[in-house]
MDTraj code that builds the backbone (N, CA, C; nanometers):
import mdtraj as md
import numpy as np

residues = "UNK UNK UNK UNK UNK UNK UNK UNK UNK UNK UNK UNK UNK UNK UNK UNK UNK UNK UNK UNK UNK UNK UNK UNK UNK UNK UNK UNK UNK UNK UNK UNK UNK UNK UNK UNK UNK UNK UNK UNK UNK UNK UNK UNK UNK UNK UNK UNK UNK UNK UNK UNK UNK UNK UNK UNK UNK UNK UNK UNK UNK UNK UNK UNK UNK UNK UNK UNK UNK UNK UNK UNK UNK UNK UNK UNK UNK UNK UNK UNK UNK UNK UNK UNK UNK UNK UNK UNK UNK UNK UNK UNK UNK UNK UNK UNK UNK UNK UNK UNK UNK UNK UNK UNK UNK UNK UNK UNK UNK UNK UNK UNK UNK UNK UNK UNK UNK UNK UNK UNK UNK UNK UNK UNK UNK UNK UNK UNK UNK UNK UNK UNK UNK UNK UNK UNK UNK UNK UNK UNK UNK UNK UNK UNK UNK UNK UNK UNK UNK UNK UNK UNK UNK UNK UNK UNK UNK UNK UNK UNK UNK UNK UNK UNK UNK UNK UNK UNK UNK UNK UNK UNK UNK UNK UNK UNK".split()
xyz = np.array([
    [0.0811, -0.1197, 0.0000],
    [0.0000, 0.0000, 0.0000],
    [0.0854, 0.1260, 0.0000],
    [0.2093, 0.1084, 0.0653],
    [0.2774, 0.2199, 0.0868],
    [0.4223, 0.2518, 0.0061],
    [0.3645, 0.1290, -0.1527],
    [0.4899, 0.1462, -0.2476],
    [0.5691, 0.2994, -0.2666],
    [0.4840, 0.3669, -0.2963],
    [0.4764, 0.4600, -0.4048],
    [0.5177, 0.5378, -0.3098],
    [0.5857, 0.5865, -0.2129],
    [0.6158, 0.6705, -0.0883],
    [0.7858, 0.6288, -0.0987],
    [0.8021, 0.4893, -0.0810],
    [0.9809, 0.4545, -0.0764],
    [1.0707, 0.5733, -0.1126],
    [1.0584, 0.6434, -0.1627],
    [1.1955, 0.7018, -0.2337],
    [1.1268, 0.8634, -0.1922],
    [1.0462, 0.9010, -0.1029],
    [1.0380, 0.9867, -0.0568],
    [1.1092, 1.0380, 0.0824],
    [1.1422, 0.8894, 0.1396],
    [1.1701, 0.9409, 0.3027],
    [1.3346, 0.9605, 0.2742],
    [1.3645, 1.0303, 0.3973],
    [1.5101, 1.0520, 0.4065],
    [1.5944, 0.8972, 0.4482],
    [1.7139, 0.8533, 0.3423],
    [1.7883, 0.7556, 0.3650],
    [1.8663, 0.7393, 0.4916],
    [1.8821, 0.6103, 0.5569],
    [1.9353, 0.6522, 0.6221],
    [2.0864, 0.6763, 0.6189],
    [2.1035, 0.6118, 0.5131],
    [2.2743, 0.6680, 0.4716],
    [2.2965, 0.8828, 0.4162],
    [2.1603, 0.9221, 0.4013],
    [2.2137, 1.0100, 0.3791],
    [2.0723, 1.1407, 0.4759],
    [2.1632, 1.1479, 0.5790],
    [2.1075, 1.2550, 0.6750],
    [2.0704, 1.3763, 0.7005],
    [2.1368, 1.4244, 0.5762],
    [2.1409, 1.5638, 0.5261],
    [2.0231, 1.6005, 0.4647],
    [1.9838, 1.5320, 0.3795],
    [1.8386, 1.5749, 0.3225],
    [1.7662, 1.6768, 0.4026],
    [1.6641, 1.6087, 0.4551],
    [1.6122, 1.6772, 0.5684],
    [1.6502, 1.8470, 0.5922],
    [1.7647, 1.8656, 0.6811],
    [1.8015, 1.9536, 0.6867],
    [1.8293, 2.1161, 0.5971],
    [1.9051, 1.9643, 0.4492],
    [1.8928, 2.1259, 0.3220],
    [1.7701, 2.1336, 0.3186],
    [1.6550, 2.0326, 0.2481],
    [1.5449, 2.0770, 0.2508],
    [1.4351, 2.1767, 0.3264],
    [1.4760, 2.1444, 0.5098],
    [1.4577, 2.2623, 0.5590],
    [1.4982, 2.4305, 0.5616],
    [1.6704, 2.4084, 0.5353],
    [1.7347, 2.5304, 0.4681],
    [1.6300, 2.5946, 0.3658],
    [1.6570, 2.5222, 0.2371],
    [1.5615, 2.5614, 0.1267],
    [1.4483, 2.6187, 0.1617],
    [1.3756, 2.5453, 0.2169],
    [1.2380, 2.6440, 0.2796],
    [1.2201, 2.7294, 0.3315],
    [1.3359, 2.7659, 0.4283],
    [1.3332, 2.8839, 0.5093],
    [1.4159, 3.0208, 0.4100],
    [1.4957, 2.9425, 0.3210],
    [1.5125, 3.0557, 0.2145],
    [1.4268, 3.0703, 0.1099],
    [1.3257, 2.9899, 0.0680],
    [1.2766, 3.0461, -0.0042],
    [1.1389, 3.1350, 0.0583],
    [1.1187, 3.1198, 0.1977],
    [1.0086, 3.2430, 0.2620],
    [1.1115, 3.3106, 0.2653],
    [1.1832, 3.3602, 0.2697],
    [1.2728, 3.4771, 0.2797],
    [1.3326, 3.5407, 0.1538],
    [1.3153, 3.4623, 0.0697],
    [1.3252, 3.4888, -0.0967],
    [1.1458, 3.6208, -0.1053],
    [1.0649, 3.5164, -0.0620],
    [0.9165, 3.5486, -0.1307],
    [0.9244, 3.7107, 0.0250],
    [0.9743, 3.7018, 0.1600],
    [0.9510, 3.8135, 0.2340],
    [1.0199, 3.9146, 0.1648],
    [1.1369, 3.9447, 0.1163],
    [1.2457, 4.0314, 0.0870],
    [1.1913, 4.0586, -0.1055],
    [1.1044, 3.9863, -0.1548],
    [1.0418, 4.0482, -0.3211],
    [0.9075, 4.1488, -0.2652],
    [0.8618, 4.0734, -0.1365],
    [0.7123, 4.1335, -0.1408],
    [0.7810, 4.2948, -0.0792],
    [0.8682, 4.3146, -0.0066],
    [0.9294, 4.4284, 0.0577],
    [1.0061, 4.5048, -0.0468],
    [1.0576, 4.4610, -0.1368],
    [1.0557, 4.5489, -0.2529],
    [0.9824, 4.5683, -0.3314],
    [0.8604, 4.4903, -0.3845],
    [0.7317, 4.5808, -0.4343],
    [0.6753, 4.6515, -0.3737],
    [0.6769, 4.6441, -0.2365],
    [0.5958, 4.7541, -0.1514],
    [0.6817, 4.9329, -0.1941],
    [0.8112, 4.8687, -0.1315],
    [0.8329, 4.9986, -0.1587],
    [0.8940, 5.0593, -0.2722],
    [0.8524, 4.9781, -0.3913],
    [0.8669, 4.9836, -0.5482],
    [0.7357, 5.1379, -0.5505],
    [0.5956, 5.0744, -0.4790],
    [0.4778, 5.1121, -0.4876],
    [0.4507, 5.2609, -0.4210],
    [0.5253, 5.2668, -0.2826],
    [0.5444, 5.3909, -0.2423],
    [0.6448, 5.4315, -0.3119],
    [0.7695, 5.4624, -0.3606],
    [0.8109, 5.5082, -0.4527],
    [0.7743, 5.5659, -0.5905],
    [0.6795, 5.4842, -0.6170],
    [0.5683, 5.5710, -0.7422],
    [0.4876, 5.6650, -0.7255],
    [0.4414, 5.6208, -0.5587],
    [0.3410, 5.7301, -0.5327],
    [0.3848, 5.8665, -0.4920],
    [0.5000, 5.8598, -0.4338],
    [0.5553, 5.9798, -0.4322],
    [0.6207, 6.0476, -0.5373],
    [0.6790, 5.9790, -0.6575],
    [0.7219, 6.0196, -0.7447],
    [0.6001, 6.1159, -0.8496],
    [0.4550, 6.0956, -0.8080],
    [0.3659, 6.1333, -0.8618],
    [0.2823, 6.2599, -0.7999],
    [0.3758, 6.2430, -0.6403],
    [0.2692, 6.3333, -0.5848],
    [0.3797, 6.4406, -0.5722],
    [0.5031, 6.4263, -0.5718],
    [0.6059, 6.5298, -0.6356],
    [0.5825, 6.5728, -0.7907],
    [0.5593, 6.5098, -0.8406],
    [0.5112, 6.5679, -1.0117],
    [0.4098, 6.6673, -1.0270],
    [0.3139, 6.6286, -0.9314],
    [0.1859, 6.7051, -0.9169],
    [0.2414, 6.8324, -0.8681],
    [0.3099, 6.7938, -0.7264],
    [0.3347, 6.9222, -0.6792],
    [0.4260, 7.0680, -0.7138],
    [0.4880, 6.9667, -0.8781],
    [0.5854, 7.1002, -0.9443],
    [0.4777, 7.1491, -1.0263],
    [0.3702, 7.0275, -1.1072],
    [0.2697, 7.0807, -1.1628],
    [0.1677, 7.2118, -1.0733],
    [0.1810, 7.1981, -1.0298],
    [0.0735, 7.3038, -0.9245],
    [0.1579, 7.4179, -0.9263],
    [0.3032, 7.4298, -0.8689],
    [0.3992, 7.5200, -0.8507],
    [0.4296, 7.5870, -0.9847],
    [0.4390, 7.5026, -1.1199],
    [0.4072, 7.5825, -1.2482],
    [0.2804, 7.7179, -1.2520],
    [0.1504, 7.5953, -1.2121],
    [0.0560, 7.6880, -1.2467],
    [0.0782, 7.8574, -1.2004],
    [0.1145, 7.8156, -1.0673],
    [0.1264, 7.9326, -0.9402],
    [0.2335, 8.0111, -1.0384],
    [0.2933, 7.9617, -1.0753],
    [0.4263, 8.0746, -1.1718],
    [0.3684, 8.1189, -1.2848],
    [0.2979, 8.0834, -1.3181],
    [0.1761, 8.0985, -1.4404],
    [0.0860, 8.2333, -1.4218],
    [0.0854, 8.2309, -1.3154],
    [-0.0746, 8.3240, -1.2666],
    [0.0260, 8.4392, -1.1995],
    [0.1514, 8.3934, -1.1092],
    [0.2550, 8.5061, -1.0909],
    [0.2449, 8.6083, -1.1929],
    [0.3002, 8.5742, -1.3160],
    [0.3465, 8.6320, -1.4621],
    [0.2731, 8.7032, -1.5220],
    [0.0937, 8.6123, -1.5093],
    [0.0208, 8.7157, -1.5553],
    [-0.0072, 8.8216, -1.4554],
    [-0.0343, 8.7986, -1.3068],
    [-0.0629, 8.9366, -1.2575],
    [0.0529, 9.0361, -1.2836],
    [0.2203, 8.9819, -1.3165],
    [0.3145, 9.0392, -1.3133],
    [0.2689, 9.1856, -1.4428],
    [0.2161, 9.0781, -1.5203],
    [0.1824, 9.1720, -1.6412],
    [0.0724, 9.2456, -1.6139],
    [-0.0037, 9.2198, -1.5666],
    [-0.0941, 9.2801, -1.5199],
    [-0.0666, 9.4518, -1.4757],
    [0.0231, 9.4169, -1.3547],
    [0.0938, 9.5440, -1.2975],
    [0.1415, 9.6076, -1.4254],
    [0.2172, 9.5452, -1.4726],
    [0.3001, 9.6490, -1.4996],
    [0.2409, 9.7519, -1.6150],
    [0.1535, 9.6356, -1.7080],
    [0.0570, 9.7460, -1.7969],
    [-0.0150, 9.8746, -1.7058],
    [-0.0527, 9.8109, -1.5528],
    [-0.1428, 9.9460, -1.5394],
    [-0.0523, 10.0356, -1.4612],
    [0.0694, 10.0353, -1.4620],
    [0.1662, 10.1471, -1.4028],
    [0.2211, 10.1966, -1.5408],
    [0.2189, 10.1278, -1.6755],
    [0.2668, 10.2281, -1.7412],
    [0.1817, 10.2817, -1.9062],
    [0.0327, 10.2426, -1.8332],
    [-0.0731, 10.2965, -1.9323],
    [-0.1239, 10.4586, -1.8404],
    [-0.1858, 10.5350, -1.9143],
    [-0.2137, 10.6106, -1.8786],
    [-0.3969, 10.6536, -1.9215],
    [-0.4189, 10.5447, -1.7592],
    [-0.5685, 10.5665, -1.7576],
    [-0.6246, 10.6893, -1.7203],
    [-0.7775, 10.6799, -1.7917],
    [-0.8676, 10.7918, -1.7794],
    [-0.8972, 10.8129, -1.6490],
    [-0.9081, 10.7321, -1.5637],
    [-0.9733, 10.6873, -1.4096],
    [-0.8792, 10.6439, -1.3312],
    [-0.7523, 10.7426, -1.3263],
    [-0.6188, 10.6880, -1.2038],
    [-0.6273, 10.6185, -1.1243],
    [-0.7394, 10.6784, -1.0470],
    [-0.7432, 10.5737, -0.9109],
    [-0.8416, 10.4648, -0.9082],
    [-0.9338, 10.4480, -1.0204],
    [-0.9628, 10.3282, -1.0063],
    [-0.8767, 10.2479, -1.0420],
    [-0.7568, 10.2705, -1.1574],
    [-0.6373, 10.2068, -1.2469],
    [-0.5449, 10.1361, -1.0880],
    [-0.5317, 10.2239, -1.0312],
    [-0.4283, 10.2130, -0.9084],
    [-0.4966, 10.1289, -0.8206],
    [-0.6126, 10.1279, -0.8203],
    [-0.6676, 10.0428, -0.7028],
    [-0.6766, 9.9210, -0.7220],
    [-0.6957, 9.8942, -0.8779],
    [-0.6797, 9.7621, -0.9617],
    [-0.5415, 9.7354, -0.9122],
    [-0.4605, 9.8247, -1.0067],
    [-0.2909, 9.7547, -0.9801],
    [-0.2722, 9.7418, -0.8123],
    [-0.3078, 9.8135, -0.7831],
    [-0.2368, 9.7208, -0.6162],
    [-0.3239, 9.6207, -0.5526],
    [-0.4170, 9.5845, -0.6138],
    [-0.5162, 9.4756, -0.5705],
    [-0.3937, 9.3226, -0.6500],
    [-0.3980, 9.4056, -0.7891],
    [-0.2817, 9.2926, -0.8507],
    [-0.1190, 9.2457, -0.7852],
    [-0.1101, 9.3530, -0.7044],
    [0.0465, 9.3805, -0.6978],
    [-0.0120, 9.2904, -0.5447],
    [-0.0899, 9.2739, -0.4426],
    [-0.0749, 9.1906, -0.3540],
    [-0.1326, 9.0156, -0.3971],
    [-0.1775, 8.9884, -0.4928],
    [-0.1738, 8.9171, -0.5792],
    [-0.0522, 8.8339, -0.5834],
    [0.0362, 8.8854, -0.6381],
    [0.1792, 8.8882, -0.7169],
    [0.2311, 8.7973, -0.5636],
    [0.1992, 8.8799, -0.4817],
    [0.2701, 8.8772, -0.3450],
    [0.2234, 8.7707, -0.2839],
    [0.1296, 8.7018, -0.2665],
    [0.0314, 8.5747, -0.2363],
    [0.0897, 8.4673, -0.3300],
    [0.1143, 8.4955, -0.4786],
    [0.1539, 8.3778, -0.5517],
    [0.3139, 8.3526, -0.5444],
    [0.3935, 8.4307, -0.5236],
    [0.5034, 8.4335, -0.4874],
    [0.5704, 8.3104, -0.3574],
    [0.4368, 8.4157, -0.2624],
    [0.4514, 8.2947, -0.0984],
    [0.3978, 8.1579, -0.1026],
    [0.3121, 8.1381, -0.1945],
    [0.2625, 8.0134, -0.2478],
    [0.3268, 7.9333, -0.2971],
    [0.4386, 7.9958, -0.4213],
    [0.5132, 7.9057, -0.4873],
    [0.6288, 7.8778, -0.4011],
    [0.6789, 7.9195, -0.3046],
    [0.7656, 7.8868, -0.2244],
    [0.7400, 7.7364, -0.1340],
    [0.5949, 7.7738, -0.0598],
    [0.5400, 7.6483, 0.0016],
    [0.5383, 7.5151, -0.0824],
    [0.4903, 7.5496, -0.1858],
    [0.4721, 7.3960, -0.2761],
    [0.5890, 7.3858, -0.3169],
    [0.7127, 7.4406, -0.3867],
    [0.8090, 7.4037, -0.3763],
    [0.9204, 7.3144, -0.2878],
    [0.8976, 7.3853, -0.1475],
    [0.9573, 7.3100, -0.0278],
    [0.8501, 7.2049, -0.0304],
    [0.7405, 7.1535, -0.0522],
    [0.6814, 7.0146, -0.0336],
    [0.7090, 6.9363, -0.1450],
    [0.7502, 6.9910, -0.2346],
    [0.7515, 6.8945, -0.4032],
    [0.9241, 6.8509, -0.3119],
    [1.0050, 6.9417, -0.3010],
    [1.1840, 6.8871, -0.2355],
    [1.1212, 6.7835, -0.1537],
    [1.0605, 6.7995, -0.0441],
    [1.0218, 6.6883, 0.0231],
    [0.9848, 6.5608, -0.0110],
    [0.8738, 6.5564, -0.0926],
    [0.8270, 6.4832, -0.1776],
    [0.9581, 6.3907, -0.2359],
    [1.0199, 6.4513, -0.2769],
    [1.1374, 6.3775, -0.3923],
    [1.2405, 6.3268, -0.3066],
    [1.2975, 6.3864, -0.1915],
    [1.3579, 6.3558, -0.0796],
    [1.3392, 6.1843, -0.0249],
    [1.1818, 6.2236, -0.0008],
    [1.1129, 6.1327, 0.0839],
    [1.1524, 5.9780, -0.0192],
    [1.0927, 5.9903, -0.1334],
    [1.1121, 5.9094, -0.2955],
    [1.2281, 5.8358, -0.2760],
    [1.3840, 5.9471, -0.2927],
    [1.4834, 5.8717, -0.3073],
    [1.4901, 5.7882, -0.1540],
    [1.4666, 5.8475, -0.0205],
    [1.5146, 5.7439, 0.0729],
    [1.4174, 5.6064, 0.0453],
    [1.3203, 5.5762, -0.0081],
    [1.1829, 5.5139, -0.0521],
    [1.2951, 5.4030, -0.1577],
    [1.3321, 5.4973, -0.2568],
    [1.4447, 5.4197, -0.3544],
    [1.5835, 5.3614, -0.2782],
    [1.6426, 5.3805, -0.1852],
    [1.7346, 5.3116, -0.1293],
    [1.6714, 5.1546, -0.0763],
    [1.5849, 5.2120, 0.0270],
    [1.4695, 5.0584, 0.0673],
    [1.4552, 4.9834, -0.0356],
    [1.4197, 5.0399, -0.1457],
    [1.4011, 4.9110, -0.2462],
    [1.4935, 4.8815, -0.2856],
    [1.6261, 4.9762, -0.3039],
    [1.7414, 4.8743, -0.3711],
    [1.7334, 4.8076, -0.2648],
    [1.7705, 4.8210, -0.1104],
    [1.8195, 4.7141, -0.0325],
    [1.7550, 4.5435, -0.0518],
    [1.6391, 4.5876, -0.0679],
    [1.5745, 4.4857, -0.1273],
    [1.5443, 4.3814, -0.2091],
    [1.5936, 4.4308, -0.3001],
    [1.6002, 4.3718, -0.4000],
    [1.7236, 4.3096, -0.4173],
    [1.8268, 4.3490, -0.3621],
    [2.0058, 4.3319, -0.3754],
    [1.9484, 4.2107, -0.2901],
    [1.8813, 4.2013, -0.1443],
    [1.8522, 4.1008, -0.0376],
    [1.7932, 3.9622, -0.1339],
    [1.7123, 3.9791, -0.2050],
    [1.6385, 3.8540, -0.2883],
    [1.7339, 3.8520, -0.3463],
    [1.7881, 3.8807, -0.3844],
    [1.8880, 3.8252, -0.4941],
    [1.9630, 3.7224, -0.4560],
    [2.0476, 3.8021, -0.3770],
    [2.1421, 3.7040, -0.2539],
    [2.0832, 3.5735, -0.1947],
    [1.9678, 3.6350, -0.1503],
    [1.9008, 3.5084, -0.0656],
    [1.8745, 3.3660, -0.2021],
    [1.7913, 3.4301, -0.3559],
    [1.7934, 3.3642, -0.4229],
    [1.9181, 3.2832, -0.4596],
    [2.0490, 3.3282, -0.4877],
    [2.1773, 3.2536, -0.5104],
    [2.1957, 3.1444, -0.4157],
    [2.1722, 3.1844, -0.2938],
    [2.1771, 3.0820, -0.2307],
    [2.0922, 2.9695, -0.1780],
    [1.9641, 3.0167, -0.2248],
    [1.8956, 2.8971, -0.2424],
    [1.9042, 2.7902, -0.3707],
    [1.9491, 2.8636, -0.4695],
    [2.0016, 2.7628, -0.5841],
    [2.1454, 2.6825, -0.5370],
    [2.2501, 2.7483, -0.4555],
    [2.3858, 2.6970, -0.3998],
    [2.2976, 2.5916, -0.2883],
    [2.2625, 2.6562, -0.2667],
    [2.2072, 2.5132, -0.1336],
    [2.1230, 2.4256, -0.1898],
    [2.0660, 2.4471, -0.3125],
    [1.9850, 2.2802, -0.3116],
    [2.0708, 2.1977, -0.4142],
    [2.2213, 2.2850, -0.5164],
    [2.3165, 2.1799, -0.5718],
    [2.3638, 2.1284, -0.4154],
    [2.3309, 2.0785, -0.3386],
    [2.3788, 2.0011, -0.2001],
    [2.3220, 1.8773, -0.2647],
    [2.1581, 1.8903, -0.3263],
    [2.0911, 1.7550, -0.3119],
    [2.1275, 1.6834, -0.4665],
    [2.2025, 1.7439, -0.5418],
    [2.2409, 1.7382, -0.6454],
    [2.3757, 1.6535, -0.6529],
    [2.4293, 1.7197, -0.5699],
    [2.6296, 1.6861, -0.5663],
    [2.6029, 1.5962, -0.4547],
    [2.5755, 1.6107, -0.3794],
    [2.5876, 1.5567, -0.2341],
    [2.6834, 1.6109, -0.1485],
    [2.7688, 1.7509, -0.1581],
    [2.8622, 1.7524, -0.1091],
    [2.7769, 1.8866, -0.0514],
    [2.8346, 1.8703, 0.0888],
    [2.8070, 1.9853, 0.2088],
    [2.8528, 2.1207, 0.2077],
    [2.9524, 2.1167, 0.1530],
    [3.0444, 2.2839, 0.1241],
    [2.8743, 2.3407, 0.0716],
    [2.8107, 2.3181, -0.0153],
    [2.7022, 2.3686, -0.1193],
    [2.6360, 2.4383, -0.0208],
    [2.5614, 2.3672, 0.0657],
    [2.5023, 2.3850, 0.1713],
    [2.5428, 2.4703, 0.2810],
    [2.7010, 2.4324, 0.2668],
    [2.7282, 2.5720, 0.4095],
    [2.6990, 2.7026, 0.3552],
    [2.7319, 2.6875, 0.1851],
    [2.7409, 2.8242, 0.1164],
    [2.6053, 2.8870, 0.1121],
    [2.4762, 2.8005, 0.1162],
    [2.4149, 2.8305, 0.0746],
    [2.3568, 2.9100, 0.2470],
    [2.3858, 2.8558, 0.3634],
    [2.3477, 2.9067, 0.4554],
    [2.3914, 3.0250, 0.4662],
    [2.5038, 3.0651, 0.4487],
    [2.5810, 3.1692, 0.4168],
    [2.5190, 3.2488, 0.3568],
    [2.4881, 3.2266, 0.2547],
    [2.4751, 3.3600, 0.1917],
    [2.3135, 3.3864, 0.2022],
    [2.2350, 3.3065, 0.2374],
    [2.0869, 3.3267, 0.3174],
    [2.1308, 3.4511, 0.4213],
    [2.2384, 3.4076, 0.5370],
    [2.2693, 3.4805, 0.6676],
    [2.2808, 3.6406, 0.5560],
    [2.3402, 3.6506, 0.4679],
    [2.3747, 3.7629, 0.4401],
    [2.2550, 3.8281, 0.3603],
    [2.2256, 3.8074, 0.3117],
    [2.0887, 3.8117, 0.1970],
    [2.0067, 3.8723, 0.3374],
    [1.9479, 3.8050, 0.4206],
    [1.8951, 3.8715, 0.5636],
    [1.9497, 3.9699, 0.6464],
    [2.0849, 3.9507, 0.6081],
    [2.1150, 4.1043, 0.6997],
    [2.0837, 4.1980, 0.5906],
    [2.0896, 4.2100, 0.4626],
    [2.1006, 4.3158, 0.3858],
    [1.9510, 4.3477, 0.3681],
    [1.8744, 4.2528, 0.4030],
    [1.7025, 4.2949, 0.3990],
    [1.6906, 4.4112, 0.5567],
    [1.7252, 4.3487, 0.6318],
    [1.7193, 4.3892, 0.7441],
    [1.7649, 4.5424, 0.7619],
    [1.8878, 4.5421, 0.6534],
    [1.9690, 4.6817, 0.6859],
    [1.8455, 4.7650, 0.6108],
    [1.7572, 4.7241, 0.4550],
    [1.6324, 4.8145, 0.4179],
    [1.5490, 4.8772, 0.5227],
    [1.5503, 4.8176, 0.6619],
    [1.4515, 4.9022, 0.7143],
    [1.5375, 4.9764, 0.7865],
    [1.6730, 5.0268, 0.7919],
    [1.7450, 5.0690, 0.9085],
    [1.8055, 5.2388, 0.8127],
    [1.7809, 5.1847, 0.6270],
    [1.8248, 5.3100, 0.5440],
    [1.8583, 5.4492, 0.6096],
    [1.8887, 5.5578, 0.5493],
    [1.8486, 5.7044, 0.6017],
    [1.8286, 5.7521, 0.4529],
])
top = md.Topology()
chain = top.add_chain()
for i, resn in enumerate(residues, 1):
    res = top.add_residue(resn, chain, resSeq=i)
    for name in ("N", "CA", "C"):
        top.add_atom(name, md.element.get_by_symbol(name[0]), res)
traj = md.Trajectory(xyz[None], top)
């Protein structure tokens, strides 16, 4: 009844099985933890890269509407209206205008730097990340030529470079 199983269990001439196979497993959740941690912050990285885009887009407009009140002024300081002081009351209604879009474009500016700031430390996390799967991946291919070769060096290597592959995930959340 229990043919078809034989060549599944661990030999007892060869003891190791077991063990890489457990290796293997624990690197490959650590393969699949260290991809899902770089799409994440693949994902925040876009989003900020978009909400910095927006925010130079906005900071355009504001330079946009600067220029025209700029023009604004300056036509009515050097036309010579029929109605001075209504002309003047216009232009300095424009000229604090000028002065509002000015302080405006400053604010969204310092948040778009932020924005992009925020992005690249966002982009370090994911390299770390991704450099981490990698590693961890090499050595889950070095550790299962163990069940291949039979020879143990494979296997130390492959623990090895798991240990390292995990510190370098680890160092992603520690970035600046």
């Amino acid at each position: 009844m229990h043919e078809g199983l034989e060549g599944h269990e661990a030999h007892p001439d060869e003891p190791w099985t077991l063990p890489v196979a457990v290796t293997m497993s624990i690197l490959t959740v650590l393969v699949a933890m260290a991809t899902l941690l770089a799409h994440r912050a693949a994902t925040d990285k876009l989003l900020l890269q978009t909400k910095a885009t927006d925010q130079w887009a906005y900071y355009q407009a504001k330079n946009i509407r600067l220029h025209e009140m700029q023009i604004a002024v300056d036509m009515l300081g050097s036309l010579a209206p029929a109605e001075k002081e209504q002309a003047a009351a216009v232009r300095e209604k424009y000229l604090k205008e000028v002065e509002r879009y000015q302080d405006d474009k400053g604010e969204i500016s310092d948040k778009a730097k932020e924005l992009e700031a925020e992005g690249a430390h966002i982009s370090r996390r994911e390299d770390r990340f991704d450099l981490a799967e990698v590693i961890l991946e090499i050595g889950l291919i070095i550790c299962s030529l163990t069940l291949i070769t039979r020879k143990m060096v494979f296997w130390y290597t492959g623990i090895a470079l798991g240990a390292v592959g995990f510190v370098v995930a680890l160092t992603g959340f520690f970035v600046h």
